[in-house]
N, C-alpha and C positions, 0 to 999 in steps of 0.2 A: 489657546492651549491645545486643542485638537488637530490644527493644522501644525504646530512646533512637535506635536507626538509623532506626528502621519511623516512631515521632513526627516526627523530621526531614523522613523523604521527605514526611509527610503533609503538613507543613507547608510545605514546598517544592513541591507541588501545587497545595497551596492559592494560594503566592502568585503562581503563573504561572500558572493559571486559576480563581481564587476557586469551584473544587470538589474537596471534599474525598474521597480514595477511597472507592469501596462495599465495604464489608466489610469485618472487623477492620483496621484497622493492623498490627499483627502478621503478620498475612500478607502482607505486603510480602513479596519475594525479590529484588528489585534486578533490573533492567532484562535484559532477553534480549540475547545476542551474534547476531549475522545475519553468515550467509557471503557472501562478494562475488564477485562475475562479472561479465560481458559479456554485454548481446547486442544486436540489430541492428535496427528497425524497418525496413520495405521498403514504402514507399508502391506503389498499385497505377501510379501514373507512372513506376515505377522510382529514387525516391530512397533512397537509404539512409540511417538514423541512428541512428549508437554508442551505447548508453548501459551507464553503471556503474551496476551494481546490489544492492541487497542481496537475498534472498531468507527469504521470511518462509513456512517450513514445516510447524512446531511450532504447534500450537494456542497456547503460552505467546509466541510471535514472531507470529503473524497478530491473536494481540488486540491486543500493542503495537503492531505498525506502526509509522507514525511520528508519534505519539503526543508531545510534547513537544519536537520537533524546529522548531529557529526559520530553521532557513534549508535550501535544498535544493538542489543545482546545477545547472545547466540540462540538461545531460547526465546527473542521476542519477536513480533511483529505486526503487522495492522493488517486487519480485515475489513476489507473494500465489501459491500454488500447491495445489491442495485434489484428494485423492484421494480417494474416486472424483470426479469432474464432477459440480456440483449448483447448483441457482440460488443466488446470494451474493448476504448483505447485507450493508453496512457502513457505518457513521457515523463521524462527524468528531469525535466524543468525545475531548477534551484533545487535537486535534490541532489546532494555532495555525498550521499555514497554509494556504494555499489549495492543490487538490492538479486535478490532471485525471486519471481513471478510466477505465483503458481497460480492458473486461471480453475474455478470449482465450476463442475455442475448442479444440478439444482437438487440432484441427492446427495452431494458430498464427494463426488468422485471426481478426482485430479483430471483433466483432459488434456491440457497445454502446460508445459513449465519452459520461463526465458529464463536463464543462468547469469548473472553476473554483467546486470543491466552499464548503458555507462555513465556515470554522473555528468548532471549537466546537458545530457543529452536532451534534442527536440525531437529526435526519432521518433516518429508511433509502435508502440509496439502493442499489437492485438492479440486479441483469444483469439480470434477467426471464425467463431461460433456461437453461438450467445449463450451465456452463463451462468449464475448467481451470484457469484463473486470473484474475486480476487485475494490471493491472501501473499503480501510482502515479508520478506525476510533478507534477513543478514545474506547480502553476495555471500555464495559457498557455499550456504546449507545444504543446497541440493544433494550436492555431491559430498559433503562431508556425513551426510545422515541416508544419502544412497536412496534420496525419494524418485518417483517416475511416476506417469502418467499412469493411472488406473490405482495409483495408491489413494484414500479415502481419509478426510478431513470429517472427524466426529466434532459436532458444532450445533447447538441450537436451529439455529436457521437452515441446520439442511434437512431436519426432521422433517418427515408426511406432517403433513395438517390434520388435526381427528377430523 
């Protein structure tokens, strides 16, 4: 039953990005669950902007991301969070849409943002620096919400520790 599940998924990989998983089929385990929240972008102009999120903690949630994911909503996204703080790579591997990349430091402040990554891609693309997270969105937001580097991600995690 397990190996006819593990066959499917491959197959159903296959036909949404004509490549098939690395490493047995069998080891399939079926898709990571991501917790959702809220938080806030704060442009250095003073705007604010909402967005729902999932967050991607787990080494088994930060390789999926949004991996297979065909649509995204203009206010969502997933946050990438890596303890301790270190330079991050990541590729667009079975990820079919286009995303913007904003790399966070470890107080919350924008450093690096890649625009309108390309699906499918195995390109690395780096912070260059080492971080606290990463946080994904809809190709375009950048530019359609006018963020840039030094603008500030309000977010649990990038609060001082007492």
């Amino acid at each position: 039953m397990k190996l006819a599940r593990a066959v499917q998924t491959a197959v159903l990989l296959f036909a949404l990005t004509g490549v098939l998983p690395a490493g047995p089929v069998a080891a399939q385990s079926g898709p990571a669950s991501f917790e959702r929240d809220e938080l806030v972008i704060e442009t250095a102009g003073g705007l604010r902007h909402d967005f729902r999120i999932e967050i991607a903690l787990s080494p088994k949630q930060q390789q999926q991301g949004l991996m297979f994911r065909r649509e995204l909503a203009a206010d969502a996204g997933m946050l990438f969070i890596y303890r301790p703080r270190r330079v991050i790579s990541m590729w667009m591997r079975n990820t079919i849409i286009p995303l913007d990349m904003l790399f966070i430091a470890e107080d919350g402040v924008i450093v690096k943002i890649v625009e309108r990554t390309v699906p499918l891609s195995l390109a690395s693309i780096s912070s260059d620096q080492r971080v606290r997270a990463v946080l994904e969105v809809k190709g375009g937001t950048v530019e359609r919400l006018n963020l840039a580097p030094g603008d500030r991600v309000s977010y649990r995690a990038f609060e001082p520790k007492p």
